[in-house]
ChimeraX commands (.cxc) that place a marker at each C-alpha (Angstrom):
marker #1 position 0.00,0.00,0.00 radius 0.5
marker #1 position 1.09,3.20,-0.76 radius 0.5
marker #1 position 2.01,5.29,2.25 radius 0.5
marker #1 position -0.25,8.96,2.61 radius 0.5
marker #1 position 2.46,11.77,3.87 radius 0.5
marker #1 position -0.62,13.84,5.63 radius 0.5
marker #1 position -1.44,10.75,8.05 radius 0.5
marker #1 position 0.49,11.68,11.48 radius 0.5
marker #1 position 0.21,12.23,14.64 radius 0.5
marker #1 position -2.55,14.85,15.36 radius 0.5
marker #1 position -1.35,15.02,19.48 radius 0.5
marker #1 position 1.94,16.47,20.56 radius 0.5
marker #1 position 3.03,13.15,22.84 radius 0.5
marker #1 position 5.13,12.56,25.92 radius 0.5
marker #1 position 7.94,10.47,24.13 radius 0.5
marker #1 position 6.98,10.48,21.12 radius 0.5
marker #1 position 8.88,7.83,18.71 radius 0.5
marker #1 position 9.70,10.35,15.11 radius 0.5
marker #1 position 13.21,11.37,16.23 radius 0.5
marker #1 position 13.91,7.18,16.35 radius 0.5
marker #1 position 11.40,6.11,13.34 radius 0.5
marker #1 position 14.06,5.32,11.11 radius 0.5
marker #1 position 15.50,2.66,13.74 radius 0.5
marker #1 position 12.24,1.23,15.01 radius 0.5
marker #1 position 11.11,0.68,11.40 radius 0.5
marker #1 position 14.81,-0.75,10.96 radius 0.5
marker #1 position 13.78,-3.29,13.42 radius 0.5
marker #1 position 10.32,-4.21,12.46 radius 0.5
marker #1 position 9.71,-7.36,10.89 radius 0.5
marker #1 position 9.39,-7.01,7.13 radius 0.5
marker #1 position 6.11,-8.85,6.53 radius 0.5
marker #1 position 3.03,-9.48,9.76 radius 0.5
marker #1 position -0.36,-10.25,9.54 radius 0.5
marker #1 position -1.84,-8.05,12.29 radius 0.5
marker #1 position -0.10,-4.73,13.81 radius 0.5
marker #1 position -0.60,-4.50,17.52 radius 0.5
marker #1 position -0.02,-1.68,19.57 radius 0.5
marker #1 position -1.44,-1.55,22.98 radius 0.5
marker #1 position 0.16,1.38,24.35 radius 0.5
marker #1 position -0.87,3.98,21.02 radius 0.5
marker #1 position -0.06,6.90,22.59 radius 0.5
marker #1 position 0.20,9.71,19.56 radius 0.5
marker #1 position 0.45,6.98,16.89 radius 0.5
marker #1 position 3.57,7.97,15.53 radius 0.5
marker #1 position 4.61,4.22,14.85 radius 0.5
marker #1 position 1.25,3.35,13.29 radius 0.5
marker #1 position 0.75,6.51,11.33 radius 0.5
marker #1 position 4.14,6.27,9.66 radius 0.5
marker #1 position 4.09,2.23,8.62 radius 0.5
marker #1 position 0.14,2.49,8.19 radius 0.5
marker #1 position -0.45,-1.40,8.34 radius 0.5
marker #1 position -3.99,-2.85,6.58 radius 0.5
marker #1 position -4.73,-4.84,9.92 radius 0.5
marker #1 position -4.11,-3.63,13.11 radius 0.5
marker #1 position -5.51,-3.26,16.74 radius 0.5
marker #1 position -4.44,-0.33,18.56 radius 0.5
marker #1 position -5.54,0.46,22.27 radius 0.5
marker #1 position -4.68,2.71,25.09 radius 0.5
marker #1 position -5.79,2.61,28.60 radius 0.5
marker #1 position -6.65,6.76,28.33 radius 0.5
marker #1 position -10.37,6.50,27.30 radius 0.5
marker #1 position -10.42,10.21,26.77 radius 0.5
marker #1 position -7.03,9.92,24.17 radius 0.5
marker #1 position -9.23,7.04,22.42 radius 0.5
marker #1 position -12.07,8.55,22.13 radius 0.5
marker #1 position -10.34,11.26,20.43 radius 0.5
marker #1 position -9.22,8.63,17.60 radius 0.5
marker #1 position -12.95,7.31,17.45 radius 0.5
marker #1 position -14.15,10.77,16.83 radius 0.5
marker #1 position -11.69,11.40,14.52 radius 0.5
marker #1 position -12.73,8.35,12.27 radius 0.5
marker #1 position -16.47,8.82,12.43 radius 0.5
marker #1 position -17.11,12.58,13.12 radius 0.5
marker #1 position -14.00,14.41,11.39 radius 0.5
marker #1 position -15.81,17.07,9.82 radius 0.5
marker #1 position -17.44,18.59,13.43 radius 0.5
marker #1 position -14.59,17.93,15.22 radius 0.5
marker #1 position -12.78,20.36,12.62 radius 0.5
marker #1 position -15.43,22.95,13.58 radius 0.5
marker #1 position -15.91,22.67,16.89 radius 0.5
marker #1 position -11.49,22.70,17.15 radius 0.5
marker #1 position -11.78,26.31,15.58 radius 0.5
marker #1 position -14.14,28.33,18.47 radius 0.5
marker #1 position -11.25,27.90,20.48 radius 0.5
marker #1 position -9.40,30.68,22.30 radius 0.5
marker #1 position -5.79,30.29,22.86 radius 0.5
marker #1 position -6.25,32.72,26.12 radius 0.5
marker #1 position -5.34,31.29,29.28 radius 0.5
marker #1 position -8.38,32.22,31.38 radius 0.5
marker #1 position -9.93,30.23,28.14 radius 0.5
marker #1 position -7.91,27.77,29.07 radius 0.5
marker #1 position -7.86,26.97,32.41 radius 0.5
marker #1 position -11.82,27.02,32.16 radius 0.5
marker #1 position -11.95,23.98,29.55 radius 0.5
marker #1 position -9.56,22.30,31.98 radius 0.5
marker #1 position -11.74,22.07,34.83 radius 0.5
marker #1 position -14.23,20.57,33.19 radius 0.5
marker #1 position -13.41,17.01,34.14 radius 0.5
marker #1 position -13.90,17.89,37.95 radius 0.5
marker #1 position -17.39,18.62,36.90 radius 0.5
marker #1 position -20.32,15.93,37.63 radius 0.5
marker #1 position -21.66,17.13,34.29 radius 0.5
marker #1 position -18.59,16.04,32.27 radius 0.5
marker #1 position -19.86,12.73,31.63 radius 0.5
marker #1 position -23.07,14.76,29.68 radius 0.5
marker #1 position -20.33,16.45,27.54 radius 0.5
marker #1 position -20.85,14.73,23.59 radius 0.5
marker #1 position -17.58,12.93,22.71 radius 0.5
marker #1 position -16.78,15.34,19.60 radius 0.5
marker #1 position -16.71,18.25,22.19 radius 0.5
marker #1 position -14.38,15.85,24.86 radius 0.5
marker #1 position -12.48,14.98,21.69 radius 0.5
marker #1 position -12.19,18.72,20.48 radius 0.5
marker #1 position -11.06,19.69,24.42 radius 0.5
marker #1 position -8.32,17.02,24.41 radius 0.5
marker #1 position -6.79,18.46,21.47 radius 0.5
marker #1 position -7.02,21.91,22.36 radius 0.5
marker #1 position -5.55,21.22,25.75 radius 0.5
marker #1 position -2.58,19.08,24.32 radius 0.5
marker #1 position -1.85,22.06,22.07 radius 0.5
marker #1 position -2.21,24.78,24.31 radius 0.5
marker #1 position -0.57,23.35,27.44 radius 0.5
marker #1 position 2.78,23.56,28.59 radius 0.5
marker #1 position 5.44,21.57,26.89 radius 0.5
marker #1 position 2.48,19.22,25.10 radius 0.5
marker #1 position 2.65,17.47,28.66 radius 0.5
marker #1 position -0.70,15.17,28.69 radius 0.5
marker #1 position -0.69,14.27,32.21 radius 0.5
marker #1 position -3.67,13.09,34.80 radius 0.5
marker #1 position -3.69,13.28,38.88 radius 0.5
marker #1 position -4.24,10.79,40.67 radius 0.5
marker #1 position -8.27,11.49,40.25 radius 0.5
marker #1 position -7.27,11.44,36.41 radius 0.5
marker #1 position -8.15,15.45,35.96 radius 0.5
marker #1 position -5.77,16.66,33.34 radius 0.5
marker #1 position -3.15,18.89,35.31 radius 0.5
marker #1 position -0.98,20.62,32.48 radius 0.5
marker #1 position -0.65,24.52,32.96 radius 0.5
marker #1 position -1.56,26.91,30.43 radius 0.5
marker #1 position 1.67,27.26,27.74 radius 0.5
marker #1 position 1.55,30.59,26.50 radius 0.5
marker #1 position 2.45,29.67,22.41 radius 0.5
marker #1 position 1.55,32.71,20.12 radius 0.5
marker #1 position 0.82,30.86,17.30 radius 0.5
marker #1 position -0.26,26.78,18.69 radius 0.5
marker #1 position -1.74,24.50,15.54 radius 0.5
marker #1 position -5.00,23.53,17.28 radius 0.5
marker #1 position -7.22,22.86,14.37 radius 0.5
marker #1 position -4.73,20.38,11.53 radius 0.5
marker #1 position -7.39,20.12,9.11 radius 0.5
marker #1 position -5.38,17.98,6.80 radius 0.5
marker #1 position -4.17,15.84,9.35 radius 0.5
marker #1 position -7.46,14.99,10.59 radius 0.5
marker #1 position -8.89,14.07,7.12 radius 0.5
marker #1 position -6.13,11.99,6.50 radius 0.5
marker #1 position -6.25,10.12,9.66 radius 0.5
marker #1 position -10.02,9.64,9.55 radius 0.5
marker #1 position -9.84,8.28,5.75 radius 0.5
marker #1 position -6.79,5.88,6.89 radius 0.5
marker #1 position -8.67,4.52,9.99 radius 0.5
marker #1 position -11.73,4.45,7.73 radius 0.5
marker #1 position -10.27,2.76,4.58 radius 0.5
marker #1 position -8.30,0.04,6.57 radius 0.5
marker #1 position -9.09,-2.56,9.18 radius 0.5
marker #1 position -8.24,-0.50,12.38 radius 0.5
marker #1 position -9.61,-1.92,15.37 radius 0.5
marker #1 position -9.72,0.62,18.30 radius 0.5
marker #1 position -9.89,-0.40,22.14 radius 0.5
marker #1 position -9.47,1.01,25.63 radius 0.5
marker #1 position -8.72,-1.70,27.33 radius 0.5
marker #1 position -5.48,-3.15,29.47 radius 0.5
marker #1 position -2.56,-3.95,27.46 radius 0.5
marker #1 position -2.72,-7.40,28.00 radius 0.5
marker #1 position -6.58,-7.84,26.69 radius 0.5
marker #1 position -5.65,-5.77,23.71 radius 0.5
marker #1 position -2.94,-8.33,22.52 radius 0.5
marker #1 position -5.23,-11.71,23.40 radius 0.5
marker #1 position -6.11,-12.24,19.95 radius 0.5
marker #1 position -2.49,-12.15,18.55 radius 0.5
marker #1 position -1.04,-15.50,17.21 radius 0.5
marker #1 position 2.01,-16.28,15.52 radius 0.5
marker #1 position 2.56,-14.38,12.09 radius 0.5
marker #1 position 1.08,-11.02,14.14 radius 0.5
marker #1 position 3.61,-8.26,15.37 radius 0.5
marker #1 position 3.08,-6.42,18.58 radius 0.5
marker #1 position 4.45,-2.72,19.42 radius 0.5
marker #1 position 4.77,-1.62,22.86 radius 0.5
marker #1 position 5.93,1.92,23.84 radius 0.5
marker #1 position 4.55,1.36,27.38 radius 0.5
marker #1 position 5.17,4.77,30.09 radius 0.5
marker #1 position 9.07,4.23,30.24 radius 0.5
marker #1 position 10.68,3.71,33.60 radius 0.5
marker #1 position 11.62,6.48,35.43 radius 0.5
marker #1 position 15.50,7.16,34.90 radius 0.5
marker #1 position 15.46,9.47,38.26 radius 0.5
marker #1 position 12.94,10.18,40.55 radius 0.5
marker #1 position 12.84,14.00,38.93 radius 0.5
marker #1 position 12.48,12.32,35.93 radius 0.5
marker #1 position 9.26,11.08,36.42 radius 0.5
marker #1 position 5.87,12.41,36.47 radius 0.5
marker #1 position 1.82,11.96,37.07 radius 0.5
marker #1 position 1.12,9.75,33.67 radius 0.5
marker #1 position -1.15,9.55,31.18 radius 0.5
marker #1 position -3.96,7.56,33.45 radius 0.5
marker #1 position -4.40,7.78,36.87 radius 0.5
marker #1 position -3.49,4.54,38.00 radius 0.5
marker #1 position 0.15,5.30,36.71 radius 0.5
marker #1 position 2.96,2.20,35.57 radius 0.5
marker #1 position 5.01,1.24,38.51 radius 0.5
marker #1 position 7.43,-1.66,38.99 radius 0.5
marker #1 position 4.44,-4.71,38.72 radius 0.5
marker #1 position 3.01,-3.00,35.88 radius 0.5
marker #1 position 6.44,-3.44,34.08 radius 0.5
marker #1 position 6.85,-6.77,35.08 radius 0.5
marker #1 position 3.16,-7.98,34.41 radius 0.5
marker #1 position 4.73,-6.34,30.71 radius 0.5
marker #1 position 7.87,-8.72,30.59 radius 0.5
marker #1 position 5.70,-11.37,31.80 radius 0.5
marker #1 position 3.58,-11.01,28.44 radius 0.5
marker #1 position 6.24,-10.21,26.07 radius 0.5
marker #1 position 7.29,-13.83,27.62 radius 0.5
marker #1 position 4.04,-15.48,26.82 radius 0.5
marker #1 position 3.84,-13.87,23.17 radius 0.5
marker #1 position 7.39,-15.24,22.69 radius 0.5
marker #1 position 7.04,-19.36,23.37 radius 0.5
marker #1 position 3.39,-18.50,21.12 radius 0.5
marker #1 position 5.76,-17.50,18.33 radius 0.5
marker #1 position 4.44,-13.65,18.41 radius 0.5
marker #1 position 6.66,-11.21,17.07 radius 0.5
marker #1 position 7.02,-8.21,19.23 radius 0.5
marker #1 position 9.39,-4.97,19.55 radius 0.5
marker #1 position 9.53,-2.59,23.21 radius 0.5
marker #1 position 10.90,0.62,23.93 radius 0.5
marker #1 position 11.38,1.92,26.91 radius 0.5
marker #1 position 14.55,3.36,28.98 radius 0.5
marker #1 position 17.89,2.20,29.38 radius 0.5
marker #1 position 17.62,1.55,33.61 radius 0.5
marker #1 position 19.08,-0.72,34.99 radius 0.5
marker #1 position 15.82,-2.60,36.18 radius 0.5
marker #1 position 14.69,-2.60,32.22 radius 0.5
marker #1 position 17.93,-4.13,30.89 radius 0.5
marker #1 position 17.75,-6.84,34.10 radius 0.5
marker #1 position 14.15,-7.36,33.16 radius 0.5
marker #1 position 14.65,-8.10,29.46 radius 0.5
marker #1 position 17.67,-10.30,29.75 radius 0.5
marker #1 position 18.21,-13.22,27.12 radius 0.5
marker #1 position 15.96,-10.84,24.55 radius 0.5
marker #1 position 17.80,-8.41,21.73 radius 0.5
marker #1 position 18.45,-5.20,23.02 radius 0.5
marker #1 position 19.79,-1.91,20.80 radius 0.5
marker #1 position 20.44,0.90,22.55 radius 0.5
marker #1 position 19.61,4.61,21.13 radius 0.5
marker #1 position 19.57,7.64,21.92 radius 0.5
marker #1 position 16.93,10.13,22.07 radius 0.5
marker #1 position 15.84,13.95,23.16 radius 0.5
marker #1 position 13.47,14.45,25.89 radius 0.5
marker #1 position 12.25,17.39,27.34 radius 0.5
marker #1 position 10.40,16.03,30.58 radius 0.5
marker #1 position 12.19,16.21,33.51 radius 0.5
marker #1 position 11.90,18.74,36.76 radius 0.5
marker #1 position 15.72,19.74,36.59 radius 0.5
marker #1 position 16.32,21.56,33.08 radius 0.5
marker #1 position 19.78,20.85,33.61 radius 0.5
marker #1 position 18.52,16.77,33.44 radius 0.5
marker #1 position 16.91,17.26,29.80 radius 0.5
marker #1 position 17.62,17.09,26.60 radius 0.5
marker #1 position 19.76,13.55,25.10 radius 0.5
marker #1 position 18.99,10.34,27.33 radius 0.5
marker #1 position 19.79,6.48,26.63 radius 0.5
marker #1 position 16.60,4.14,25.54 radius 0.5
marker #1 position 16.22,0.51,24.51 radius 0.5
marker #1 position 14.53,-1.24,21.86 radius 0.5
marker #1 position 14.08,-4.72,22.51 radius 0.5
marker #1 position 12.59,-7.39,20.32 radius 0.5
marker #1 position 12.63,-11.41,20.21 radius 0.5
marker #1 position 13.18,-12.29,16.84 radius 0.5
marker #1 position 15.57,-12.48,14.05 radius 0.5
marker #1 position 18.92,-12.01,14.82 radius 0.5
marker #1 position 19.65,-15.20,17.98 radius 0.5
marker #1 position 19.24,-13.92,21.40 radius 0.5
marker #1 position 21.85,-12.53,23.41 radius 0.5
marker link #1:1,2 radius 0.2
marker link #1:2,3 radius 0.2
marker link #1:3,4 radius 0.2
marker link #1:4,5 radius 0.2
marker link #1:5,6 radius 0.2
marker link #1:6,7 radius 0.2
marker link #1:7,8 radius 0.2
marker link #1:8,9 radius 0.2
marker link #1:9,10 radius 0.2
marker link #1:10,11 radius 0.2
marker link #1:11,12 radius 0.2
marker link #1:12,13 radius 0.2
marker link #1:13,14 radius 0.2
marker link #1:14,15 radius 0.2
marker link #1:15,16 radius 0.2
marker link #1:16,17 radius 0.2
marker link #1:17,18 radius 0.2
marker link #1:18,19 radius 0.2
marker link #1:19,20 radius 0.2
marker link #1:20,21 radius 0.2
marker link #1:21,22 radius 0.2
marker link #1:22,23 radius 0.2
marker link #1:23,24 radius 0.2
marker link #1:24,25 radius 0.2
marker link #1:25,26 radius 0.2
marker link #1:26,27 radius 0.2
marker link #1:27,28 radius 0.2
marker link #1:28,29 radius 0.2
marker link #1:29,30 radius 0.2
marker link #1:30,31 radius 0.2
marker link #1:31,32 radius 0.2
marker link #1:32,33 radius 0.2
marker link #1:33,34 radius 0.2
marker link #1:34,35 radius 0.2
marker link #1:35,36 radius 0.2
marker link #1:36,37 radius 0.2
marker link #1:37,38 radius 0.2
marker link #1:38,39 radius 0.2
marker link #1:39,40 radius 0.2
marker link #1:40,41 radius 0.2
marker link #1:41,42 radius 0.2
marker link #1:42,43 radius 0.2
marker link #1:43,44 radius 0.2
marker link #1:44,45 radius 0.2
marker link #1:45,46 radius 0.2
marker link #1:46,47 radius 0.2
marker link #1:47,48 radius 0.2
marker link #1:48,49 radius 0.2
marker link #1:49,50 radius 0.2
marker link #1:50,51 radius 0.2
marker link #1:51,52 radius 0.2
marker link #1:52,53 radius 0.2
marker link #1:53,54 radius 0.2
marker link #1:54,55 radius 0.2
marker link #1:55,56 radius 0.2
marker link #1:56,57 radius 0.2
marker link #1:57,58 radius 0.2
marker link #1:58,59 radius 0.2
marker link #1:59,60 radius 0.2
marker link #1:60,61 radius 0.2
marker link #1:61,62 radius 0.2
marker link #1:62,63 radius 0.2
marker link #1:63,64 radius 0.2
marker link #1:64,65 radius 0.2
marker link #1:65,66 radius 0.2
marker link #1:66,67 radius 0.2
marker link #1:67,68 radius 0.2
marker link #1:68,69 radius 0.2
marker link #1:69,70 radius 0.2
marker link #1:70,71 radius 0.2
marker link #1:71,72 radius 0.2
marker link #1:72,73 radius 0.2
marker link #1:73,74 radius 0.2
marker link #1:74,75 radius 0.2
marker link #1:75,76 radius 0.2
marker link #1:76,77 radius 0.2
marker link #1:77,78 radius 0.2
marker link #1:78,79 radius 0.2
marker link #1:79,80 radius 0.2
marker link #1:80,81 radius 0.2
marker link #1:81,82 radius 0.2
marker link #1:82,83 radius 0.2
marker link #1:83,84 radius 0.2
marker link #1:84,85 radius 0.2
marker link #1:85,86 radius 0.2
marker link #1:86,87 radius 0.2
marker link #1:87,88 radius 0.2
marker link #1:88,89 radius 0.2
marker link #1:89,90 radius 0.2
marker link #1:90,91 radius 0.2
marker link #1:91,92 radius 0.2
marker link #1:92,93 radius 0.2
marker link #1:93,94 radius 0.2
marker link #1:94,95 radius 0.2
marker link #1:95,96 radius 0.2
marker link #1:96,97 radius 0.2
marker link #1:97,98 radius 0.2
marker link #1:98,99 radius 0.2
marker link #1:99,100 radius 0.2
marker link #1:100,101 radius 0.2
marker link #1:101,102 radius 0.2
marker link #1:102,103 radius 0.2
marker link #1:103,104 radius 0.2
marker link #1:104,105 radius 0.2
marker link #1:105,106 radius 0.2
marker link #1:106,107 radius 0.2
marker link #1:107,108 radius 0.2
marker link #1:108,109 radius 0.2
marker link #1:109,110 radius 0.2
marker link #1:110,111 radius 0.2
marker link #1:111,112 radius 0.2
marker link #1:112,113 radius 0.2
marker link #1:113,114 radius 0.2
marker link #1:114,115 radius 0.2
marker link #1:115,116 radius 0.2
marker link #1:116,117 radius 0.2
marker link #1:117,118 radius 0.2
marker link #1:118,119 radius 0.2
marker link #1:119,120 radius 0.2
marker link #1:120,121 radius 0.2
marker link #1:121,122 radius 0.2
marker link #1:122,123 radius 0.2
marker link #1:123,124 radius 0.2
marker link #1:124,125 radius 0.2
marker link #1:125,126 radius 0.2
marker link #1:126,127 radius 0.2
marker link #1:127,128 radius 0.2
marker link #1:128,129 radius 0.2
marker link #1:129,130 radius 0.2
marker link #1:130,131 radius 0.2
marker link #1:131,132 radius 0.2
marker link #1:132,133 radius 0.2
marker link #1:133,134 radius 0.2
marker link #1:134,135 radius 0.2
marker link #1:135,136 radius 0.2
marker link #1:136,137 radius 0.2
marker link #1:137,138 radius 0.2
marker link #1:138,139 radius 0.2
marker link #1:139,140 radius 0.2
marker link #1:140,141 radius 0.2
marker link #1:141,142 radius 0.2
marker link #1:142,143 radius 0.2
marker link #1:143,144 radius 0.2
marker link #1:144,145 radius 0.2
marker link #1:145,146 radius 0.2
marker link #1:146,147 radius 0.2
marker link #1:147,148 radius 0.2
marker link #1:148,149 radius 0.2
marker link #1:149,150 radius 0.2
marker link #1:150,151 radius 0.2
marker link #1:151,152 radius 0.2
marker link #1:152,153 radius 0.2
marker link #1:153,154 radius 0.2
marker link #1:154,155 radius 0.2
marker link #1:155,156 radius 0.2
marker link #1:156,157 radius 0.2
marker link #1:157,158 radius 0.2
marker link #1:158,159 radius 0.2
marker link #1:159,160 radius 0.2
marker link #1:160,161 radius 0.2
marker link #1:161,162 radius 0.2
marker link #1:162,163 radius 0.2
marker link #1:163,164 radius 0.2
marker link #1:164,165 radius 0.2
marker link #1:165,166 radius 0.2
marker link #1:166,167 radius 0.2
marker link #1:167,168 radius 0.2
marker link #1:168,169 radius 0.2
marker link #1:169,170 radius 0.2
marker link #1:170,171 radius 0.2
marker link #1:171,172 radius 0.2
marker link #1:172,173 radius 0.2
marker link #1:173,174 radius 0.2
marker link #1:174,175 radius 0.2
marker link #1:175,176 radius 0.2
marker link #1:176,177 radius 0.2
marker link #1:177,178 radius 0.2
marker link #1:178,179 radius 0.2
marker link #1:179,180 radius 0.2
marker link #1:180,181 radius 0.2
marker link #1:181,182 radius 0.2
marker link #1:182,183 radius 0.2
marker link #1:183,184 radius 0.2
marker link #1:184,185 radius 0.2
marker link #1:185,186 radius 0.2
marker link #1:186,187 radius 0.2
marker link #1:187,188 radius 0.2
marker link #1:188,189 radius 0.2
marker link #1:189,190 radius 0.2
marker link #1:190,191 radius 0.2
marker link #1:191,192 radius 0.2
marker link #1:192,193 radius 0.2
marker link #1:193,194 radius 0.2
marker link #1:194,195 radius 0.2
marker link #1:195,196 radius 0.2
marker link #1:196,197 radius 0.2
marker link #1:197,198 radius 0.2
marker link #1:198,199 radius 0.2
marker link #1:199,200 radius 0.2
marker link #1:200,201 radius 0.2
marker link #1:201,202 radius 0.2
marker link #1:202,203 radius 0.2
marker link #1:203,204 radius 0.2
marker link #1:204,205 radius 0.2
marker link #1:205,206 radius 0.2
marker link #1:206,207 radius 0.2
marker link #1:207,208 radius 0.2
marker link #1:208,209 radius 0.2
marker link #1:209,210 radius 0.2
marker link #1:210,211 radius 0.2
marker link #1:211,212 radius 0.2
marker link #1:212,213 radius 0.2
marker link #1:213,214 radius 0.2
marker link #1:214,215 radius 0.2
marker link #1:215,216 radius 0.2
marker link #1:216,217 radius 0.2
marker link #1:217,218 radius 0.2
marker link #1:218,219 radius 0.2
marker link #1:219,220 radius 0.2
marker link #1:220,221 radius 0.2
marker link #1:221,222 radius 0.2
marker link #1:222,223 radius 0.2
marker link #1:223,224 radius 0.2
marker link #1:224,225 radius 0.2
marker link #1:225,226 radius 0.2
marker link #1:226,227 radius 0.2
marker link #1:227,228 radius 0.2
marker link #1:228,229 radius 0.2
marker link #1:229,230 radius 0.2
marker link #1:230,231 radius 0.2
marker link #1:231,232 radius 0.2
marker link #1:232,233 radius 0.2
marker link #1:233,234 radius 0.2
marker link #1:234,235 radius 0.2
marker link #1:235,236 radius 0.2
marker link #1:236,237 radius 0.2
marker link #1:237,238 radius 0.2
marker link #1:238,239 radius 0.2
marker link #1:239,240 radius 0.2
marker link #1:240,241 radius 0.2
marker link #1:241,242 radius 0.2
marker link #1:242,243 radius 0.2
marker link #1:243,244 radius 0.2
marker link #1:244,245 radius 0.2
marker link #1:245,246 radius 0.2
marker link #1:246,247 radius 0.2
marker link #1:247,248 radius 0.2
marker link #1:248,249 radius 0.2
marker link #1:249,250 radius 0.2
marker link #1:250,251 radius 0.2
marker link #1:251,252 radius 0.2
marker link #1:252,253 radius 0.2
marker link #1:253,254 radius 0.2
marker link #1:254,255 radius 0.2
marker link #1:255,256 radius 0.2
marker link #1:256,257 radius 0.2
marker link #1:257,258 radius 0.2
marker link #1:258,259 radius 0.2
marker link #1:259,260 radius 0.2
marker link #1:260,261 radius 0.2
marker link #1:261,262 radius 0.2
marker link #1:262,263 radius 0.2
marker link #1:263,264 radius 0.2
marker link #1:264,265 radius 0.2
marker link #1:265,266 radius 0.2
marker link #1:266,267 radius 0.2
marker link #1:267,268 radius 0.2
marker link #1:268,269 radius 0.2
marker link #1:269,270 radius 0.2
marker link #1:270,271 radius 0.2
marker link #1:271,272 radius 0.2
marker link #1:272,273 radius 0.2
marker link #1:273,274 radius 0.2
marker link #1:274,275 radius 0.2
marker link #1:275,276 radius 0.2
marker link #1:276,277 radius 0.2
marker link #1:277,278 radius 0.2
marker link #1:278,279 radius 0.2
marker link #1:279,280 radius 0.2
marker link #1:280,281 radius 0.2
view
């Protein structure tokens, strides 16, 4: 299939995978029958390789029901993107609104046309959740922010549209229960704090801690003796590289802006780690 250049990302994402596309798509098996990615985050992975078949999930039901309304509703979600106001008393007002009993009574193209304006208009594109899961970005003050990416969204919608793209919002390990050998599985879980500045409130209130990681291994584990292809990133800690021994691991590097000391930011060492072709290590 030839590839559309206007499908991309249509978030700004925590960690997003562009800057190492070339390497991850270096990596990827050549041929799969179903693309799996259960952590889909911005969709920088699936938007670039834009695979027939795939299943894509994320635990954020607000970030998925952005895709949803983005393949079924494109055309009001343009328009309702555009009354925006990039004003920070604008702001801060659209950001309460999941503190409010009445959220829930909000239609989805409106929560879908909030997320984006948020992600836009927030500080350092930082989607992040307390621990009630109430987006907590501040206001970020950019003159000119891209809120409404017409040509983006079309393209999105007609890929998710055109293809079989199964959307879910479910636990990582339910989203992947239907993959059998011949299927390839992405994971670019929340990485693993390198520092304890590094880190911050994630993308869903419960957060990733230790166990969740683990409970990960434990299925790339299972998809491995079922003959599933599958390729992880995440950071080069030490309790990553322990928990992924005996698997291929590449190290790269990468720019990140996300950590409370600016001196801490910018280049940082990640891992790529996959169980198939060359032999283990």
């Amino acid at each position: 299939m030839r590839k559309n250049k206007l499908i991309g990302p249509f978030l700004k994402w925590v960690g997003g995978k562009r800057q190492l596309m070339s390497t991850i798509t270096k990596l990827m098996p050549q041929k799969y029958s179903i693309y799996y990615e259960p952590f889909i985050g911005g969709g920088a992975v699936l938007f670039h390789n834009q695979p027939t078949v795939a299943v894509i999930n994320d635990f954020n039901k607000e970030l998925i029901n952005v895709y949803n309304v983005i393949k079924n509703n494109p055309e009001e979600l343009i328009q309702d993107l555009k009354i925006h106001k990039n004003e920070s008393e604008y702001f801060y007002k659209l950001r309460v609104l999941d503190r409010e009993e009445s959220f829930e009574q909000i239609s989805d193209i409106k929560k879908a046309s909030r997320v984006i304006f948020l992600n836009k208009t927030c500080f350092n594109g930082l989607y992040r959740v307390n621990s009630s899961g109430e987006f907590n970005s501040p206001f970020g003050r950019y003159k000119n922010p891209n809120i409404v990416n017409e040509l983006t969204i079309r393209a999105v919608s007609k890929y998710l549209n055109d293809n079989e793209i199964l959307l879910l919002n479910k636990d990582f390990e339910e989203a992947v229960e239907g993959a059998k050998k011949g299927d390839f599985v992405y994971f670019d879980p929340p990485y693993d704090p390198v520092s304890k500045s590094s880190n911050f409130t994630g993308y869903v209130q419960v957060g990733f801690r230790n166990d969740e990681q683990i409970r990960l291994r434990d299925l790339c584990i299972s998809l491995d003796k079922n003959g599933v292809n599958f390729l992880l990133s995440n950071s080069a800690t030490p309790f990553i590289k322990d928990l992924y021994r005996g698997f291929n691991i590449e190290f790269v590097k990468a720019n990140r802006q996300i950590n409370s000391n600016a001196d801490k930011r910018g280049e940082v060492n990640e891992v790529l780690i996959w169980n198939y072709g060359t032999s283990k290590k």
